[in-house]
C-alpha atoms as one frame of an Amber mdcrd trajectory, in Angstrom:
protein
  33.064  -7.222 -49.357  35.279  -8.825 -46.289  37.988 -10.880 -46.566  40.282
 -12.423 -44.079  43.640 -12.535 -45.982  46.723 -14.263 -43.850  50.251 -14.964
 -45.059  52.260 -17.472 -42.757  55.907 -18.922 -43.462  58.931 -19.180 -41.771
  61.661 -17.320 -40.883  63.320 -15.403 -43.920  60.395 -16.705 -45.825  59.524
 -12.691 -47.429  55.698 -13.315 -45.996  56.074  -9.489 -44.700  57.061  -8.110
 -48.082  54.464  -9.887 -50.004  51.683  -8.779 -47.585  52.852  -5.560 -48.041
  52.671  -5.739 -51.684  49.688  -7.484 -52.045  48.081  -4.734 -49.772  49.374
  -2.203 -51.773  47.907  -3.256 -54.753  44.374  -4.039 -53.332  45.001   0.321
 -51.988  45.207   0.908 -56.148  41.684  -0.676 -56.983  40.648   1.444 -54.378
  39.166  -1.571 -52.031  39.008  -0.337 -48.257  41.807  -2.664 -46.750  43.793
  -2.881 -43.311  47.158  -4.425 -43.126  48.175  -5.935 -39.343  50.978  -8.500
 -38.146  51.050 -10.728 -35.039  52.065 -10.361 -32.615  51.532  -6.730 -32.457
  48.175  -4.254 -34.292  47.234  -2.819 -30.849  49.088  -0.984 -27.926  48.739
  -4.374 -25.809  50.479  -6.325 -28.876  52.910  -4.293 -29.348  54.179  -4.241
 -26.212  53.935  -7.811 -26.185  55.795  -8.475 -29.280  58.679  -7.194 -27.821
  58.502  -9.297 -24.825  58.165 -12.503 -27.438  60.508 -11.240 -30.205  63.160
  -9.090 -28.721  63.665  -9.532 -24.872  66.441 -12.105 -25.099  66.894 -10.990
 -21.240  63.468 -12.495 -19.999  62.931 -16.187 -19.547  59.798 -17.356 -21.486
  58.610 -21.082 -21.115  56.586 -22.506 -24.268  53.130 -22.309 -22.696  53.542
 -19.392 -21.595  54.725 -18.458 -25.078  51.614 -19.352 -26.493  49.659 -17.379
 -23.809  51.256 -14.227 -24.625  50.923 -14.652 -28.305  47.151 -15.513 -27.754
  46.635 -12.885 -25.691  48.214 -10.019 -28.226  45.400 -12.436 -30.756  42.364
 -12.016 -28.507  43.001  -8.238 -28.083  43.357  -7.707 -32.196  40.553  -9.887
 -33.009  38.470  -7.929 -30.454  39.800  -4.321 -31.270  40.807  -4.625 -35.233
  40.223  -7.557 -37.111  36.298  -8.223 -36.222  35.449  -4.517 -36.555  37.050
  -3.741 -39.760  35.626  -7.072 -41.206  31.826  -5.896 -40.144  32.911  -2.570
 -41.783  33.188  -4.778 -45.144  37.382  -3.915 -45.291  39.694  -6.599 -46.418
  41.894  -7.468 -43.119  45.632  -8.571 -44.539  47.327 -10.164 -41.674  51.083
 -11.164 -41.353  50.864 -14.497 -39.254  47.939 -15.415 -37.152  46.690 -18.609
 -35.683  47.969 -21.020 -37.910  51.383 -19.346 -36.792  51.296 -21.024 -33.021
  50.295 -24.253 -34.437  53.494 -24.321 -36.838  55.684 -22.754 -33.479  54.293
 -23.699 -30.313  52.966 -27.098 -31.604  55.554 -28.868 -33.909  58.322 -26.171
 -33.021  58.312 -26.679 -29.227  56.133 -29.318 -29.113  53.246 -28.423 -26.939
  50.422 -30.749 -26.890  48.111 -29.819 -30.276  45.085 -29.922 -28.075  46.097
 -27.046 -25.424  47.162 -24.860 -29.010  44.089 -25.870 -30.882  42.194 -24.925
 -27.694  43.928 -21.375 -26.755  43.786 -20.585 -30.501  40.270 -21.262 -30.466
  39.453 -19.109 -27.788  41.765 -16.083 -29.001  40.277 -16.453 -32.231  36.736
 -16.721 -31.069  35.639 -18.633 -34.046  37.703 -16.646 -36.437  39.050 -18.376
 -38.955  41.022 -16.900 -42.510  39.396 -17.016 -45.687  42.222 -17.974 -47.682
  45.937 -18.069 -46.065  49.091 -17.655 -48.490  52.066 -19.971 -47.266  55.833
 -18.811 -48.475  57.272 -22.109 -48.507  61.489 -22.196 -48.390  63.898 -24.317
 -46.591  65.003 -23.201 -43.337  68.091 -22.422 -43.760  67.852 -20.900 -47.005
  65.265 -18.655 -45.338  67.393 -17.700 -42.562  70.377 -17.019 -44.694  68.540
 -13.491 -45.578  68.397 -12.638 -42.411  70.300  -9.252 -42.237  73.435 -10.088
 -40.292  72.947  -8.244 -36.488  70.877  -8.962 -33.330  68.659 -11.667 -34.071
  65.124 -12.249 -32.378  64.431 -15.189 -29.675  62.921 -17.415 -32.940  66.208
 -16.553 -35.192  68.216 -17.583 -32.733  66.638 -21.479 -32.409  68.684 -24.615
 -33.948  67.837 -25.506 -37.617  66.036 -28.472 -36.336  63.849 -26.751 -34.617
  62.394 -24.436 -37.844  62.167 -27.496 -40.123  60.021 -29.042 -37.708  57.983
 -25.999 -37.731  58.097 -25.885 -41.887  56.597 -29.661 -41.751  53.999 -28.191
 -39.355  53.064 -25.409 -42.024  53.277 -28.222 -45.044  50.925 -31.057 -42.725
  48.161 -27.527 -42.010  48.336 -26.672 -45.630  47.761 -30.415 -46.869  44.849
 -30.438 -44.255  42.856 -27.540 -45.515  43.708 -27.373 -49.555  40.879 -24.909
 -50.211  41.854 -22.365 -47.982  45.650 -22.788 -48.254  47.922 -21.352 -51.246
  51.139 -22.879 -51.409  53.902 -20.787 -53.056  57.730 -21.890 -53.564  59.393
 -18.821 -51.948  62.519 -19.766 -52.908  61.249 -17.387 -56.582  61.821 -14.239
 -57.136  59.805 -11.242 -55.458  58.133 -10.584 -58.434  56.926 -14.088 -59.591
  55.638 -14.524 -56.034  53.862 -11.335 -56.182  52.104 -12.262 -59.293  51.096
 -15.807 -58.167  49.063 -13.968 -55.265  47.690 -11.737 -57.370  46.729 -14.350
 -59.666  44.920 -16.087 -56.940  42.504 -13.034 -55.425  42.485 -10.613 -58.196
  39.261 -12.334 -59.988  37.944 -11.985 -56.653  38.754  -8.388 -55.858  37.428
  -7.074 -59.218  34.465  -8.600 -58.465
């Protein structure tokens, strides 16, 4: 059995820790599984992630934002995603296409079209089976931020992650059966069981 499991959310949101959990657990019912982030899951991503996350020292205009993040996409739907998913794993991601929309789109506001399109061709047609959104006002989110360096997305005005929240609510309330909505603003533990809740009929099967 494949799946395509991706959890979006803003910053602070705990979308890591619960994909990490959640891909844990599936590891216990002894279900081949993969977990990956974006940008990042190959040597190309990687090195690009720290271009988009942690080279405050580089200038980087939005387009060309969303070509570098597309391009880390292309090379782990070629290389990781696609092949584990004919292999019959479950692929867990941490962010994926959905994630440029919400940023490059209603965060910086690039035309939807040109991100629709570039996603598109990244993606190659890929598209999540079910995506799990950790829902939590931006600054609440970014208040649990360990105090230090922060990355080139911490470092933007409230404004601009609640406009990229509303662009994760308006995706969500597009596609209803493939998003899952979860108040992050709950404990670990009660978000951890809502997910569960939601794919572990599924999984036993």
């Amino acid at each position: 059995m494949s799946l395509f499991i991706t959890f979006e959310g803003g910053e602070g949101s705990g979308k890591s820790t619960q994909a990490k959990a959640f891909y844990r657990k599936v590891l216990k019912l002894e279900v081949p599984a993969i977990l990956i982030r974006e940008p990042g899951g190959t040597a190309l991503g990687d090195r690009v992630r720290f271009l988009l996350k942690q080279s405050n020292k580089v200038l980087i205009s939005p387009v060309t934002e969303l070509m570098l993040f597309n391009a880390s996409r292309s090379q782990l739907v070629h290389e990781v995603i696609e092949p584990n998913l004919k292999e019959g794993r479950i692929v867990i991601c941490d962010r994926f296409a959905d994630s440029s929309v919400a940023y490059q789109h209603f965060g910086r506001g690039i035309n939807f079209e040109l991100v629709s399109e570039v996603n598109r061709i990244a993606c190659q047609g890929l598209k999540p089976d079910i995506t799990f959104l950790l829902d939590i006002q931006p600054e609440v989110g970014l208040a649990r931020k360990r105090p230090g360096i922060q990355d080139r997305f911490e470092q933007e005005d409230l404004a601009f992650h609640q406009r990229v929240r509303r662009g994760f609510l308006k995706l969500a309330a597009g596609e209803p059966h493939r998003w899952v909505v979860i108040d992050a603003a709950q404990s670990k533990s009660d978000i951890a069981s809502i997910i569960w809740d939601a794919m572990s009929g599924l999984l036993q099967k």
